[in-house]
N, C-alpha and C positions, 0 to 999 in steps of 0.2 A: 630887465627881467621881471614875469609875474609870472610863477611856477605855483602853484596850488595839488600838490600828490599826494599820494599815501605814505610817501616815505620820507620826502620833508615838502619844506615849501617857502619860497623867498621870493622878494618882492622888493629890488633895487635899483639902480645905476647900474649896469655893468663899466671897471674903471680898467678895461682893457682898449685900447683900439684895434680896430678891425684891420685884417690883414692887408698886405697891398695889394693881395690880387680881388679882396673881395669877397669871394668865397669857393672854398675849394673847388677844383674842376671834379665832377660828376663822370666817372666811365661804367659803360652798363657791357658785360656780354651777353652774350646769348640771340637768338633768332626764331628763336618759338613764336607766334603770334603774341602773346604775351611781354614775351620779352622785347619785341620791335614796339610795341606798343609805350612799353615804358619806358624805351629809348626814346621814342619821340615825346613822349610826355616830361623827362627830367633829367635825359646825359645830356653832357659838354662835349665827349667823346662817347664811338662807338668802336669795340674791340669786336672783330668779325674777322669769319676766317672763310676762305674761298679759293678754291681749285684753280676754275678757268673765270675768264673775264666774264663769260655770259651771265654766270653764275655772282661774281660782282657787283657788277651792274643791277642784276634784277635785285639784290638785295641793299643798295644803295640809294633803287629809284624806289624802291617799295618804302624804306624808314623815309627817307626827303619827303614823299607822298605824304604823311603820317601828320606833318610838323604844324599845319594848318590849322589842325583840328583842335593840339592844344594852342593856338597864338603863337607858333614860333615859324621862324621862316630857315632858309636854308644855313645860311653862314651863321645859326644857334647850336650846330650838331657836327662835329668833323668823327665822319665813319673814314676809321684807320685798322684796315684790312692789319694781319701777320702777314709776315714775309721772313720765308729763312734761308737769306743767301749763302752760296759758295762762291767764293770766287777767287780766282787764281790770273795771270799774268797771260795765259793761253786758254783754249777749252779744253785741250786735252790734257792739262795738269789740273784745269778745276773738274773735270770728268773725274780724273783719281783722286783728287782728295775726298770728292764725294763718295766714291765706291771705299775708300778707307774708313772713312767714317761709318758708313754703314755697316761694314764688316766687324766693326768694335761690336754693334748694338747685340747681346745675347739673347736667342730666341725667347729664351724665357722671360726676359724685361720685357722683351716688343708685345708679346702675346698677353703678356699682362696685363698690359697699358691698352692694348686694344680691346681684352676686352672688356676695361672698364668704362672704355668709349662705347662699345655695346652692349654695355649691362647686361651682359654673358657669363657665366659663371667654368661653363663647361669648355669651352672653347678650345680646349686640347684633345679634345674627345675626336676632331675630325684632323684630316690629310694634312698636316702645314703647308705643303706643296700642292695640297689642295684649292678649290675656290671659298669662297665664304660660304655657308650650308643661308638660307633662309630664316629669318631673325625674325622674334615676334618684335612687335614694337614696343621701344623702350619708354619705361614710366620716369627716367633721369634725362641725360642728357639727348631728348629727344633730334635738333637738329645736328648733335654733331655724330648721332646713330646713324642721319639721312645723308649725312657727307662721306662717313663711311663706306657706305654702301654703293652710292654712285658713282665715287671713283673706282668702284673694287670692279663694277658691272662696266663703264666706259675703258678704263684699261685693261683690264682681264686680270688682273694681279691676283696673286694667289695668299694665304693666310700669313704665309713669312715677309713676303713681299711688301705686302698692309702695314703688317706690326710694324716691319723697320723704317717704313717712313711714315707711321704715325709716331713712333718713339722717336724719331731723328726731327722731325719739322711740327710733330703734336698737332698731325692735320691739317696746319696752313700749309699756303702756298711755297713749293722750295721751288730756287731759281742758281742753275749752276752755270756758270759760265763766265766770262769776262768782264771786267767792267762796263765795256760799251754794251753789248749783251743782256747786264743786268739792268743798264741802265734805259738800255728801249723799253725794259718788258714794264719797269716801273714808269716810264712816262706815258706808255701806252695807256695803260688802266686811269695814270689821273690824270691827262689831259682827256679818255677817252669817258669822263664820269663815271666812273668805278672804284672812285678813291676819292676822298680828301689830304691822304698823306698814310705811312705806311708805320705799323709796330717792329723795328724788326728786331729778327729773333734768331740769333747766332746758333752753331749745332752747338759751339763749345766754348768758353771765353778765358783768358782773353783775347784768342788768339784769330779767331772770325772775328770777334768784331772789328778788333785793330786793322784787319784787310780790309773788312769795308767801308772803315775810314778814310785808309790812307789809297785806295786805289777806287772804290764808288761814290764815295762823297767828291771828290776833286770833279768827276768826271760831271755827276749831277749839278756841280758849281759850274760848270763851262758851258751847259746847256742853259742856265736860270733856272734849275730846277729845287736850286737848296741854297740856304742862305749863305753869306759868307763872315757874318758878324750879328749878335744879338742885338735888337732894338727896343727892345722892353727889358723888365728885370725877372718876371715871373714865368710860371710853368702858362697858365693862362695869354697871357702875353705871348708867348711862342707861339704858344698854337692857334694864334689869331683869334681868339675868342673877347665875346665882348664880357665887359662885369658889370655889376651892379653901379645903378646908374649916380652913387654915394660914394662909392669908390675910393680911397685916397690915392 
């Protein structure tokens, strides 16, 4: 240590040893120019949230694009999209749990939460059954006002519509269906470069997650798409990342 501040100042040995992973894993969100910027400049992980694959992919190949510029190459950065699966034993039993769960979320949560995704204040003012009215552009969360919007304009969904699957999935990707089902759409995107690996992100716990343990992960282990036993000890270690080159 050689710290010289205004508030104190020490100049020692530090008589800790350093962790075993090295140094904490680094996760950035956001997708602002900005924010892809300084994902490639200093995350381990990228938390990103995306609709459709196309949509993915371009934001995938755009931060990988980025990594050059500061000396990092691609296996320095694992962009790990949300995903909030349902999944049930049929489609048409994960069909209704999905519409169950929906039907819990109260307009007044949904519409609240969306419009603090749209840094809207007024947002009750218009139709709920209505479309989205035209939005200035937002000074906060600028790209997840543009993910808003595009799905609102590509699906036609209407303002209750929006809310309840921004309050149910919080604008990532939701995937309903069976485990083989769930399990194409995620091998899709990351064998298709649109992933390095996925956050996911249950509607309710414990009771989603524990289904897409015991019925999506087996299935993911039969394809070689998920481990079947840890090989490292750490959080870094999992996620294939490298550490400092001191390391213990």
């Amino acid at each position: 240590l050689n710290h010289d501040g205004q508030s104190f100042s020490v100049r020692d040995a530090l008589d800790l040893p350093r962790s075993p992973q090295g140094a904490p894993v680094m996760v950035q969100a956001g997708a602002s120019e900005d924010g892809r910027d300084l994902a490639a400049r200093t995350a381990d992980v990228v938390f990103s949230a995306a609709q459709t694959f196309e949509e993915a992919k371009a934001f995938y190949d755009d931060v990988k694009g980025r990594l050059a510029a500061y000396g990092r190459t691609s296996g320095d950065v694992k962009i790990m999209p949300g995903v909030a699966p349902v999944v049930a034993a049929t489609e048409p039993e994960a069909r209704a749990k999905h519409e169950e769960l929906q039907e819990l979320i109260p307009d007044e949560v949904g519409v609240a939460l969306l419009s603090s995704y749209l840094s809207i204040s007024d947002l009750w003012r218009y139709p709920i059954d209505g479309p989205l009215p035209e939005l200035p552009e937002s000074e906060g969360m600028k790209s997840r006002q543009a993910l808003v919007v595009e799905q609102s304009r590509r699906d036609g969904l209407s303002i209750r519509q929006l809310a309840r699957h921004f309050a149910g999935a919080r604008g990532h990707w939701r995937i309903v269906g069976t485990p083989a089902q769930i399990a194409d759409e995620l091998q899709a995107r990351f064998e298709g470069g649109a992933a390095d690996g996925f956050n996911v992100m249950p509607s309710w716990f414990p009771g989603e997650l524990d289904a897409f343990c015991a019925l999506v992960v087996p299935e993911l282990q039969r394809r070689g798409l998920f481990r079947t036993e840890y090989e490292g000890r750490t959080l870094r270690e999992h996620l294939g990342l490298k550490g400092p080159a001191s390391a213990a």
